[in-house]
PDB file of N, CA, C and O in Angstrom:
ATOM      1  N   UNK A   1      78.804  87.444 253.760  1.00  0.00           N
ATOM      2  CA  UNK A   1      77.511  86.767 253.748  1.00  0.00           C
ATOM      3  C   UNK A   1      77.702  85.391 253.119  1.00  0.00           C
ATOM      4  O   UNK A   1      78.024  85.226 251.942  1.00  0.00           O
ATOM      5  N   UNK A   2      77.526  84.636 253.804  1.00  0.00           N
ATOM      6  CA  UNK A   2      77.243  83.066 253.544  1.00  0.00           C
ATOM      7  C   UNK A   2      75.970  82.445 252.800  1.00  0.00           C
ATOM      8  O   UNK A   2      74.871  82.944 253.043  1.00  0.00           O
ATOM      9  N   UNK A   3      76.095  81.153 251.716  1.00  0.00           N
ATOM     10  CA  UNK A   3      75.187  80.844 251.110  1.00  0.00           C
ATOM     11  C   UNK A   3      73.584  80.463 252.306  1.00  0.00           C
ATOM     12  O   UNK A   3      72.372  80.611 252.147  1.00  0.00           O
ATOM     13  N   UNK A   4      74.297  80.030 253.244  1.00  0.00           N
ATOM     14  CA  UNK A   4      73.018  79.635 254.761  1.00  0.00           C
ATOM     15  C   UNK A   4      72.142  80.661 254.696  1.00  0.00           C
ATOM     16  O   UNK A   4      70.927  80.602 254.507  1.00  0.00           O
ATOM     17  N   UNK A   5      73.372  82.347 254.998  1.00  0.00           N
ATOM     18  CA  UNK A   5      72.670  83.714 255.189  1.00  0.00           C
ATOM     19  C   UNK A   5      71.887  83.895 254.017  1.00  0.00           C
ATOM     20  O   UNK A   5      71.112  84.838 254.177  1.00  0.00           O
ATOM     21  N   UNK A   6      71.795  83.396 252.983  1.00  0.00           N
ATOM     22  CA  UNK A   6      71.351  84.096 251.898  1.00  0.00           C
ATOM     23  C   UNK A   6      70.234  83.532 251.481  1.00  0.00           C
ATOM     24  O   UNK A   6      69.386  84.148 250.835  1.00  0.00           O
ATOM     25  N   UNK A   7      70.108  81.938 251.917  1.00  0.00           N
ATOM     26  CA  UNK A   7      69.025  81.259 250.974  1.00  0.00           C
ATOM     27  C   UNK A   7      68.418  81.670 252.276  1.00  0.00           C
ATOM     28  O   UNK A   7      67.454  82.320 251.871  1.00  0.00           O
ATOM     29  N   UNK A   8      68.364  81.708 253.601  1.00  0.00           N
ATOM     30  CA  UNK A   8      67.180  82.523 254.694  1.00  0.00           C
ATOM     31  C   UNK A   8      66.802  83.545 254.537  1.00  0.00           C
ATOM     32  O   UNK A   8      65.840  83.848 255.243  1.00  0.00           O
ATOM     33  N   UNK A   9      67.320  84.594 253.575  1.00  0.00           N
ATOM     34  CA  UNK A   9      66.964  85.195 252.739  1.00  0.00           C
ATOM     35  C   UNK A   9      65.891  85.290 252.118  1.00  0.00           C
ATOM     36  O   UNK A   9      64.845  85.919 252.273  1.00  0.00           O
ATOM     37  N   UNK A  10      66.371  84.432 251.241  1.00  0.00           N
ATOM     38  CA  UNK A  10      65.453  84.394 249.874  1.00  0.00           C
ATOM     39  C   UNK A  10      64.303  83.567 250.478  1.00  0.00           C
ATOM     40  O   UNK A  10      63.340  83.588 249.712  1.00  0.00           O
ATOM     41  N   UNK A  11      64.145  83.064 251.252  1.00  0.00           N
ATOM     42  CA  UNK A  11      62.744  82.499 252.237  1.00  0.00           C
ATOM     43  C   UNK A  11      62.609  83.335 252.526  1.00  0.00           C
ATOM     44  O   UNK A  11      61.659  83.481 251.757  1.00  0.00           O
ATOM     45  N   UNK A  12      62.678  84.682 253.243  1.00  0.00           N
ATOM     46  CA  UNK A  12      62.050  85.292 253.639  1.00  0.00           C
ATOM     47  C   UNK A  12      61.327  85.955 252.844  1.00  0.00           C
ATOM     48  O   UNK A  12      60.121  86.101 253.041  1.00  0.00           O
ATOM     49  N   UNK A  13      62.213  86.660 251.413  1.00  0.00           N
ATOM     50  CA  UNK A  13      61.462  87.155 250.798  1.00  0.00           C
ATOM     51  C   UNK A  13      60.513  86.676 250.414  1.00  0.00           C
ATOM     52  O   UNK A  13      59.627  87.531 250.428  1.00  0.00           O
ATOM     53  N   UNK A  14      60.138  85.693 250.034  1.00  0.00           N
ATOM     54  CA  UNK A  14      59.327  84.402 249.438  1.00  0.00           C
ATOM     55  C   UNK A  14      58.470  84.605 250.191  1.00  0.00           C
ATOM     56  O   UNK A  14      57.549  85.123 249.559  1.00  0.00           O
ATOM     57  N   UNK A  15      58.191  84.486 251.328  1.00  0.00           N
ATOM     58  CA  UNK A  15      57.752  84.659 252.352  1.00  0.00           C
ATOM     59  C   UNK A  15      56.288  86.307 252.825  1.00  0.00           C
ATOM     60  O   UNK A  15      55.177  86.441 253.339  1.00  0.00           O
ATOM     61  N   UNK A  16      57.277  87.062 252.247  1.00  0.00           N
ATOM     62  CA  UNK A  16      56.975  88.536 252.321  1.00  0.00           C
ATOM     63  C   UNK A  16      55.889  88.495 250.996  1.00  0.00           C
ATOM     64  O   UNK A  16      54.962  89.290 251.149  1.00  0.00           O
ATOM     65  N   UNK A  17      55.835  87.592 249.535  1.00  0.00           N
ATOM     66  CA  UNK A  17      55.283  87.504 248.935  1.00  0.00           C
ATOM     67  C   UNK A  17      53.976  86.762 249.025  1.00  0.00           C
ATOM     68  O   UNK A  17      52.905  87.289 248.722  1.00  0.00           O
ATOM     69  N   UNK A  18      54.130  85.189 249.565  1.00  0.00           N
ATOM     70  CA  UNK A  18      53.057  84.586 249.598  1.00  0.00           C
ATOM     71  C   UNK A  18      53.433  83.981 251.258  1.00  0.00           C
ATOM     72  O   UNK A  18      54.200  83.039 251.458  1.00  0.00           O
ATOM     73  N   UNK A  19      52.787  84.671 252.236  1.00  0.00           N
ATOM     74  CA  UNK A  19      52.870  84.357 253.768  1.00  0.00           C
ATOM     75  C   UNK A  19      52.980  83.031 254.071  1.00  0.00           C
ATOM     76  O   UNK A  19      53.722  82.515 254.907  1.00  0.00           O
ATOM     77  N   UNK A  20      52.049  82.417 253.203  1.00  0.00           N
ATOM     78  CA  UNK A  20      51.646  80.642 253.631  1.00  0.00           C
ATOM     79  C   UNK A  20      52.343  79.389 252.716  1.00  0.00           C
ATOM     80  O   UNK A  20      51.988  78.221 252.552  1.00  0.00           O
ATOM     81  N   UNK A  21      53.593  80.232 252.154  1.00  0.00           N
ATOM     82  CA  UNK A  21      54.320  79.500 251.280  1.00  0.00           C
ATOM     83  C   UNK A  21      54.689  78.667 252.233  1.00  0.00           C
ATOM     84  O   UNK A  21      54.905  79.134 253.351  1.00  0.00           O
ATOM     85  N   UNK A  22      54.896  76.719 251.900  1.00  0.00           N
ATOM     86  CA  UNK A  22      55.685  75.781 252.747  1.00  0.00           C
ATOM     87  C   UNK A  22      57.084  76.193 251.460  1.00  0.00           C
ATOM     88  O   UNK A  22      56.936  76.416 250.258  1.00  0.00           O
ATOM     89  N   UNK A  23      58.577  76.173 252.401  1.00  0.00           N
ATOM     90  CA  UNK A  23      59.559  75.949 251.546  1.00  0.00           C
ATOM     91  C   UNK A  23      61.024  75.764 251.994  1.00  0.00           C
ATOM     92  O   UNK A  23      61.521  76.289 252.991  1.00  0.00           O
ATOM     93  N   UNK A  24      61.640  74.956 251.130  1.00  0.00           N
ATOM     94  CA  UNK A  24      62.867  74.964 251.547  1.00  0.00           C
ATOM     95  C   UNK A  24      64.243  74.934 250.522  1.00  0.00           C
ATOM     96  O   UNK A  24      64.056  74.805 249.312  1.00  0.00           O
ATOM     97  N   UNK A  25      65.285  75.028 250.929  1.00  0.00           N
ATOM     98  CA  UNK A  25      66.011  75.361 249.837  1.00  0.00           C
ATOM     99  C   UNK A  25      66.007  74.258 248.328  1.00  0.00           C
ATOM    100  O   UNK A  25      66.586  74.576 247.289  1.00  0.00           O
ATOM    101  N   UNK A  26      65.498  73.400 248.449  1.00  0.00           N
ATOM    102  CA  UNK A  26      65.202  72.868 247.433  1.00  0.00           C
ATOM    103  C   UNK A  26      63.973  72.831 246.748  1.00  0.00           C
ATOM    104  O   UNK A  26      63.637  72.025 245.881  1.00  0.00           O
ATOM    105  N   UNK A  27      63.044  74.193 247.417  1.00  0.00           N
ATOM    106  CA  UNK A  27      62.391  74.200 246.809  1.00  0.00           C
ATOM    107  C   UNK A  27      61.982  74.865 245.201  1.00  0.00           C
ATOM    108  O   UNK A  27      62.374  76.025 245.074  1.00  0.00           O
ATOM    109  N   UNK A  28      61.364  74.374 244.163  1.00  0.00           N
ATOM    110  CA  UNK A  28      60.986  75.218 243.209  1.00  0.00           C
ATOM    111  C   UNK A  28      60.176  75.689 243.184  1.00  0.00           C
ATOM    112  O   UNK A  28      59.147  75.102 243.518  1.00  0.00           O
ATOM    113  N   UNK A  29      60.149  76.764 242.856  1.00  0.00           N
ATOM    114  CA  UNK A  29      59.250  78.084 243.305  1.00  0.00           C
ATOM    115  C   UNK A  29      58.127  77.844 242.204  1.00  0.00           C
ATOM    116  O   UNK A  29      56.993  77.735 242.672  1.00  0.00           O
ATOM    117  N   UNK A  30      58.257  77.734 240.691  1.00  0.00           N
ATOM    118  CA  UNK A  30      56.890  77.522 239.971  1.00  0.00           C
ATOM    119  C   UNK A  30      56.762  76.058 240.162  1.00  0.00           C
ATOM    120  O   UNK A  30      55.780  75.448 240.587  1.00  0.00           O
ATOM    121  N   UNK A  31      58.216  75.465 239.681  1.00  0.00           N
ATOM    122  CA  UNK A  31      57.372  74.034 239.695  1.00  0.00           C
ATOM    123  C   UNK A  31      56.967  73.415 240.357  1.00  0.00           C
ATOM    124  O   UNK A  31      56.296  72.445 240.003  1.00  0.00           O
ATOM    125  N   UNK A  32      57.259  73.786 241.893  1.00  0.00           N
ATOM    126  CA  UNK A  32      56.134  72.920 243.077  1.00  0.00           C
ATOM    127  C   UNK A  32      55.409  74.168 243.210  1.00  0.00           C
ATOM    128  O   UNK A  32      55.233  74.279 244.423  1.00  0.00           O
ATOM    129  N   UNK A  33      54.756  75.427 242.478  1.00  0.00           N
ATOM    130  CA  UNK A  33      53.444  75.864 242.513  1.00  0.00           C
ATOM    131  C   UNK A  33      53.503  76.437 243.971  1.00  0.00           C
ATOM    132  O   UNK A  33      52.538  76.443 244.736  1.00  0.00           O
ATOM    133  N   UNK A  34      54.496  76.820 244.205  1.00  0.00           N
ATOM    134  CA  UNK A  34      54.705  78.205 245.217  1.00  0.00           C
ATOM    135  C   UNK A  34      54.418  79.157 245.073  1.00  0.00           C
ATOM    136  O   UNK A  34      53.914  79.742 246.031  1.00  0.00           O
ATOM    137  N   UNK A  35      54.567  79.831 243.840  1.00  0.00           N
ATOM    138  CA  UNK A  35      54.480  81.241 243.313  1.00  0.00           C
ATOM    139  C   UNK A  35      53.783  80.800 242.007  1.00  0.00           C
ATOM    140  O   UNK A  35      53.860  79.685 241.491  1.00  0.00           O
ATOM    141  N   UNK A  36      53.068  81.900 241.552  1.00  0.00           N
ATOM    142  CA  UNK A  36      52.358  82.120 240.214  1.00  0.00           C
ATOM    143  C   UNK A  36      53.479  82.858 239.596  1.00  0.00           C
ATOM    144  O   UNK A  36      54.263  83.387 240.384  1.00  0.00           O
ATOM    145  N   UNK A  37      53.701  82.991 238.320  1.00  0.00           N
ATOM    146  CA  UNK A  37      54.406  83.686 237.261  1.00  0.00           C
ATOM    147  C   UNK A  37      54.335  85.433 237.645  1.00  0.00           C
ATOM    148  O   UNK A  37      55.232  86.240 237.402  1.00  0.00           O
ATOM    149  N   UNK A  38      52.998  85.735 238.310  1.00  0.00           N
ATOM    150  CA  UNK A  38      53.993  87.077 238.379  1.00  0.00           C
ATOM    151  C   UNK A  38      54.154  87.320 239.933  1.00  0.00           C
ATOM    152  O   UNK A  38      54.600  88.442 240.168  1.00  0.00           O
ATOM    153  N   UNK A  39      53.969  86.752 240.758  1.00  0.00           N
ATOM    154  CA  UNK A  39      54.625  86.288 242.127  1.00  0.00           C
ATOM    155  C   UNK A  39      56.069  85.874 241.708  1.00  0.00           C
ATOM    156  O   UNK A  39      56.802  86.320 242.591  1.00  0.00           O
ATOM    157  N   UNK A  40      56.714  85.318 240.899  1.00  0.00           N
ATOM    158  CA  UNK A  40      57.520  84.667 240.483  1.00  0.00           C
ATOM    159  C   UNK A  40      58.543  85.885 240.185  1.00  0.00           C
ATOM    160  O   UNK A  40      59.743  85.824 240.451  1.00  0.00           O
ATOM    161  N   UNK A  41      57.979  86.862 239.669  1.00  0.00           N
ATOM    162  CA  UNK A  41      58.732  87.981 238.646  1.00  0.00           C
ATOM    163  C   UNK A  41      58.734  88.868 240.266  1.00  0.00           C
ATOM    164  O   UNK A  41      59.826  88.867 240.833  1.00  0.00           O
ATOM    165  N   UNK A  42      57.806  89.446 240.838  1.00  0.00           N
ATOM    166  CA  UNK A  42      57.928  89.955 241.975  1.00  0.00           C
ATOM    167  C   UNK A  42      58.801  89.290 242.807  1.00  0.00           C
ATOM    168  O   UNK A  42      59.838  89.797 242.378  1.00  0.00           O
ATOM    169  N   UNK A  43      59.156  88.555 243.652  1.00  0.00           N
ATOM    170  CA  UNK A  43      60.140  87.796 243.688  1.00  0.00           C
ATOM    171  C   UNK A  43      62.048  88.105 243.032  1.00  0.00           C
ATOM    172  O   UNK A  43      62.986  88.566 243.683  1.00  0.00           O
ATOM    173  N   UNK A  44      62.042  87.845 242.219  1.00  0.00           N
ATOM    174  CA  UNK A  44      62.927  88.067 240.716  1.00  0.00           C
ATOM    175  C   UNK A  44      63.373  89.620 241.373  1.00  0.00           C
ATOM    176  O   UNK A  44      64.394  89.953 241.974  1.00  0.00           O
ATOM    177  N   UNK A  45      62.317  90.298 241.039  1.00  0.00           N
ATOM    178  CA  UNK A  45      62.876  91.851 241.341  1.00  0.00           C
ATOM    179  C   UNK A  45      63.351  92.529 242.503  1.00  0.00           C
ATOM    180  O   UNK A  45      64.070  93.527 242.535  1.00  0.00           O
ATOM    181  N   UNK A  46      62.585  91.493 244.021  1.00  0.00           N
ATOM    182  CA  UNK A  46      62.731  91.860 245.073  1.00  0.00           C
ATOM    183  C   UNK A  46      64.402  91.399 245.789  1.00  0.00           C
ATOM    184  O   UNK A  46      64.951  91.907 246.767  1.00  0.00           O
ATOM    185  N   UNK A  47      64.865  90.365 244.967  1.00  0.00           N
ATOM    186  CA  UNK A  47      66.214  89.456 245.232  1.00  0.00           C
ATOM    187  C   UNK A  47      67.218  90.861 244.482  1.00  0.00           C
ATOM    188  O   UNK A  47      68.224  91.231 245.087  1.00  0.00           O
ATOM    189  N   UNK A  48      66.788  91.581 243.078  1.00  0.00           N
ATOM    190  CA  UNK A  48      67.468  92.440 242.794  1.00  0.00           C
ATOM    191  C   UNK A  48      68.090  93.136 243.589  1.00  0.00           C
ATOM    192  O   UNK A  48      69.235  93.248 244.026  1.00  0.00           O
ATOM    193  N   UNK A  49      66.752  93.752 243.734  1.00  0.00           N
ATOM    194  CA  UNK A  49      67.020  95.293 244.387  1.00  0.00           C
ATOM    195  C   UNK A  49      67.648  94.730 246.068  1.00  0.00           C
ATOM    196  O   UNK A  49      68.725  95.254 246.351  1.00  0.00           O
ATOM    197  N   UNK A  50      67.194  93.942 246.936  1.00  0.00           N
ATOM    198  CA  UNK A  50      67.971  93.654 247.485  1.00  0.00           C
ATOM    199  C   UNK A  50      69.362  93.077 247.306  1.00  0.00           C
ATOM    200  O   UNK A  50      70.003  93.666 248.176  1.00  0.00           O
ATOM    201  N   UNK A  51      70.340  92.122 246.566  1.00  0.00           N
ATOM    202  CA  UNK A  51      71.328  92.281 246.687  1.00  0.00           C
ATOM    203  C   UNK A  51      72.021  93.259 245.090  1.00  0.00           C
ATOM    204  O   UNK A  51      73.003  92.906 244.437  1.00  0.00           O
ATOM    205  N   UNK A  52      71.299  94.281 244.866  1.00  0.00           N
ATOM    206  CA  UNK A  52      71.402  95.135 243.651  1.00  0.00           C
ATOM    207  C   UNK A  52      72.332  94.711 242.328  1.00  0.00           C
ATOM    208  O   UNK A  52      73.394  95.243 242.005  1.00  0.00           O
ATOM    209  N   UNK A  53      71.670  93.641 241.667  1.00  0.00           N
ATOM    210  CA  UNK A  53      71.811  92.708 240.938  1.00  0.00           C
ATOM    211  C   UNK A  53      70.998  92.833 239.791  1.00  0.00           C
ATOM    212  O   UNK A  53      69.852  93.276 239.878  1.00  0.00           O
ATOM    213  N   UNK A  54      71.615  92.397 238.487  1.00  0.00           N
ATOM    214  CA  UNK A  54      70.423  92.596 237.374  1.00  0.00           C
ATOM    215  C   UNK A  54      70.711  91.021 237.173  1.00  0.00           C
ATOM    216  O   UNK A  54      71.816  90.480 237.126  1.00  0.00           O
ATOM    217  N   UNK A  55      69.464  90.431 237.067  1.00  0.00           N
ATOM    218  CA  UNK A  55      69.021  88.840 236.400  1.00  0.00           C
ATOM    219  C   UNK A  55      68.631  89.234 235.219  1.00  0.00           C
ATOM    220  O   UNK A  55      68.014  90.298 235.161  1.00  0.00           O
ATOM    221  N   UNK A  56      68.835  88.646 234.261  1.00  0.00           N
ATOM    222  CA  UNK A  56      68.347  88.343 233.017  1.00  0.00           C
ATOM    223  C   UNK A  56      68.018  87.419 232.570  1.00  0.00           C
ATOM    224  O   UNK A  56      68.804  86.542 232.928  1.00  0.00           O
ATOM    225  N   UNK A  57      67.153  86.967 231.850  1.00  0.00           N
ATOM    226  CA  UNK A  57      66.051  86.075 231.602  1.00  0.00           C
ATOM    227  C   UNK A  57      66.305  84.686 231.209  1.00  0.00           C
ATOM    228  O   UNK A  57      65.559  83.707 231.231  1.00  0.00           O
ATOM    229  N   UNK A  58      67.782  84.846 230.767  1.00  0.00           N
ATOM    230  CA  UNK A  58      68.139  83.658 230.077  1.00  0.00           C
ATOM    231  C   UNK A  58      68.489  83.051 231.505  1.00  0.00           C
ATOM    232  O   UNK A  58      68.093  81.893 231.635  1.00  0.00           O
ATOM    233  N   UNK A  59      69.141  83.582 232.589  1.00  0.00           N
ATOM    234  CA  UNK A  59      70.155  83.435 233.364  1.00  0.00           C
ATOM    235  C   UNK A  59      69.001  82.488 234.122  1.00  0.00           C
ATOM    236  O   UNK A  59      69.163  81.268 234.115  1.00  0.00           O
ATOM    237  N   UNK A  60      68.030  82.979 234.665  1.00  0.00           N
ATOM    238  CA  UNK A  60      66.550  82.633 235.629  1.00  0.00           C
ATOM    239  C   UNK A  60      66.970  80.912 234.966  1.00  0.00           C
ATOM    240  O   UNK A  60      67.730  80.100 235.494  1.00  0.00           O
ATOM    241  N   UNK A  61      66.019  80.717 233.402  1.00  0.00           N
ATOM    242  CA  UNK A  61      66.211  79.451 232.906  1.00  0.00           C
ATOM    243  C   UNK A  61      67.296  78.762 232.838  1.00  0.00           C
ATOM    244  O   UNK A  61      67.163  77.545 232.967  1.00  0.00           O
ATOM    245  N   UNK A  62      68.532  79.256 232.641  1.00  0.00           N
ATOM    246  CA  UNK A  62      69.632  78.563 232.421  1.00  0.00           C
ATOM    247  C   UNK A  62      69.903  78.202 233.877  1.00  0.00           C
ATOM    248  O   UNK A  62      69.328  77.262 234.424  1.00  0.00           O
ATOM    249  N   UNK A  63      70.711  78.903 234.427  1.00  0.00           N
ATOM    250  CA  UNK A  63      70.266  78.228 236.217  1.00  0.00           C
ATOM    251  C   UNK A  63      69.734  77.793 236.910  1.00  0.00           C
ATOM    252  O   UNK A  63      70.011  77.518 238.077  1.00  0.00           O
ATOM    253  N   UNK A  64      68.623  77.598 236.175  1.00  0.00           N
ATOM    254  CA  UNK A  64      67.443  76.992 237.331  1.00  0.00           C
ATOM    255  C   UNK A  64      67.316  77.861 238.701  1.00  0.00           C
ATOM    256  O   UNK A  64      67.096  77.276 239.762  1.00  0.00           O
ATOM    257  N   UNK A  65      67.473  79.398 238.644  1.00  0.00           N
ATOM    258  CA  UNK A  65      67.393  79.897 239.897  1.00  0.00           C
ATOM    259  C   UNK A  65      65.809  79.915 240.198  1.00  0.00           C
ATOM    260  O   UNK A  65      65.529  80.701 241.104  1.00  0.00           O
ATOM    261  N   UNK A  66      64.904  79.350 239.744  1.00  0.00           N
ATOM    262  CA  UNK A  66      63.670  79.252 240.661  1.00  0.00           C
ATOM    263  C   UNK A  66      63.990  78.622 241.862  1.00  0.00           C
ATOM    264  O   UNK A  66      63.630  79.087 242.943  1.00  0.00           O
ATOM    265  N   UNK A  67      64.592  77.677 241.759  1.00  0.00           N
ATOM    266  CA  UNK A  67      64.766  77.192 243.290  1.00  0.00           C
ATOM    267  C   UNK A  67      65.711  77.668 244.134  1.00  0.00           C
ATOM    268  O   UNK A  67      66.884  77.775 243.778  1.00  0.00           O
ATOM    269  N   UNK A  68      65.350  77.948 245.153  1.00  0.00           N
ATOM    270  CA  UNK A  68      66.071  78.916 246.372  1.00  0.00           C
ATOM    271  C   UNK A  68      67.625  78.211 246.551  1.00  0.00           C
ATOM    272  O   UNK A  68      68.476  78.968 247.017  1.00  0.00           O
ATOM    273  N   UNK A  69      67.964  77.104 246.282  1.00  0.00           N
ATOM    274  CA  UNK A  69      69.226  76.680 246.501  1.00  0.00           C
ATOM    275  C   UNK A  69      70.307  76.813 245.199  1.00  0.00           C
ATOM    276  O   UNK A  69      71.535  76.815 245.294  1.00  0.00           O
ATOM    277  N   UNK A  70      69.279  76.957 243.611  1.00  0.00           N
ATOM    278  CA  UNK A  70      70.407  77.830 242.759  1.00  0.00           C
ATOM    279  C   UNK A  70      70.432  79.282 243.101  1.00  0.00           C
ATOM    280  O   UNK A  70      71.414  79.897 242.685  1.00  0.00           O
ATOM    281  N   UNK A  71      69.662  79.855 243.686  1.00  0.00           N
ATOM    282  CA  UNK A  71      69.579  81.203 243.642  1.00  0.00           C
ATOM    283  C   UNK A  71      70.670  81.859 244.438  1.00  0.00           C
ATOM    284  O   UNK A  71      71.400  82.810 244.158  1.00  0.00           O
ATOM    285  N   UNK A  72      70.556  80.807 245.914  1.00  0.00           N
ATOM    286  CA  UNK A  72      71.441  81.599 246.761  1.00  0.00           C
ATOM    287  C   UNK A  72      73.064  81.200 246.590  1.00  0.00           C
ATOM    288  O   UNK A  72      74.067  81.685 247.114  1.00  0.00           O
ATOM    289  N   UNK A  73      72.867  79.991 245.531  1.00  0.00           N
ATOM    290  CA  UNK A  73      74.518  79.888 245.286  1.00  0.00           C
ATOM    291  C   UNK A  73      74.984  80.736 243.622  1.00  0.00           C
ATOM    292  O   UNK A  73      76.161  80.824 243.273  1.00  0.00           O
ATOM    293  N   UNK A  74      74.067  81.167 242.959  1.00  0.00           N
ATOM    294  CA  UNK A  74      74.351  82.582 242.107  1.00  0.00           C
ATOM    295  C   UNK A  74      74.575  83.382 243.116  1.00  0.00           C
ATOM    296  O   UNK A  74      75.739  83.347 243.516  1.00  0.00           O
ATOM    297  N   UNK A  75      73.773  84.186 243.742  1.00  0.00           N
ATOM    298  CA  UNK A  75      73.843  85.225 244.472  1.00  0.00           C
ATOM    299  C   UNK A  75      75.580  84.782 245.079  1.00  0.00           C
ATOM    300  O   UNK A  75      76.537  85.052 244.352  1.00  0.00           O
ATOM    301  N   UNK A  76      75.694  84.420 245.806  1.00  0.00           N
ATOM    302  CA  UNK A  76      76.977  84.140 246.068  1.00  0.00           C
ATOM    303  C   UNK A  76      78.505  84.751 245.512  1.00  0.00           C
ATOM    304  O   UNK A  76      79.363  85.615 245.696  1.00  0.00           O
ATOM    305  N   UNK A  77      78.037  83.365 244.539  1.00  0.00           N
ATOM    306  CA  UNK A  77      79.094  84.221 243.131  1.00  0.00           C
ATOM    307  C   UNK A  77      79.095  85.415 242.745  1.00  0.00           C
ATOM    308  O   UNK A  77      80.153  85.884 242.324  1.00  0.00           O
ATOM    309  N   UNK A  78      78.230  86.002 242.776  1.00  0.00           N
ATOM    310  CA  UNK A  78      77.971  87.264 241.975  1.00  0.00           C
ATOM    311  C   UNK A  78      78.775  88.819 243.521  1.00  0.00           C
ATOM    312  O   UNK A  78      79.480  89.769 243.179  1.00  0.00           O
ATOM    313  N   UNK A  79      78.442  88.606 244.646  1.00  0.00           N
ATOM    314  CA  UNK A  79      78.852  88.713 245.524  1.00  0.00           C
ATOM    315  C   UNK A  79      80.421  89.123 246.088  1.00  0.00           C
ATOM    316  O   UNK A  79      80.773  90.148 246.673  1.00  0.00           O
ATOM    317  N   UNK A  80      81.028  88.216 245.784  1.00  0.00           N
ATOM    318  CA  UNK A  80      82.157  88.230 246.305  1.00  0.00           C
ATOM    319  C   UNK A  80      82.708  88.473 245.588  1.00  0.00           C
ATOM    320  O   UNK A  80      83.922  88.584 245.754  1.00  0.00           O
TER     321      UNK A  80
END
């Protein structure tokens, strides 16, 4: 699975959360006000359990994985 495959992904899920989300891999999910905080956490959990992964809290802030283009290049790493 490729970072391409993954951040279409994580749009989708995004997606599955708030239908009428505009977004793209640069997008930030709270700070351009995509997701609310617990849209945000729903989200968070749904990237888990799909690639069966534990995030931890520091990791979210320290990465900046709100936005779909740190997320899918963690996911990545974590991956292979």
């Amino acid at each position: 699975m490729d970072n391409q495959q993954i951040t279409e992904e994580l749009c989708s899920i995004v997606k599955k959360i708030k239908a009428d989300a505009a977004i793209t891999e640069n997008t930030a999910l709270i700070g351009d006000a995509v997701l609310d905080s617990l849209e945000f956490m729903n989200y968070i959990v749904k990237v888990e359990e799909a690639y069966s992964l534990q995030i931890s809290d520091s990791e979210i802030s320290t990465l900046q994985l709100g936005m779909i283009k740190n997320m899918a290049t963690y996911i990545c790493s974590k991956i292979k």
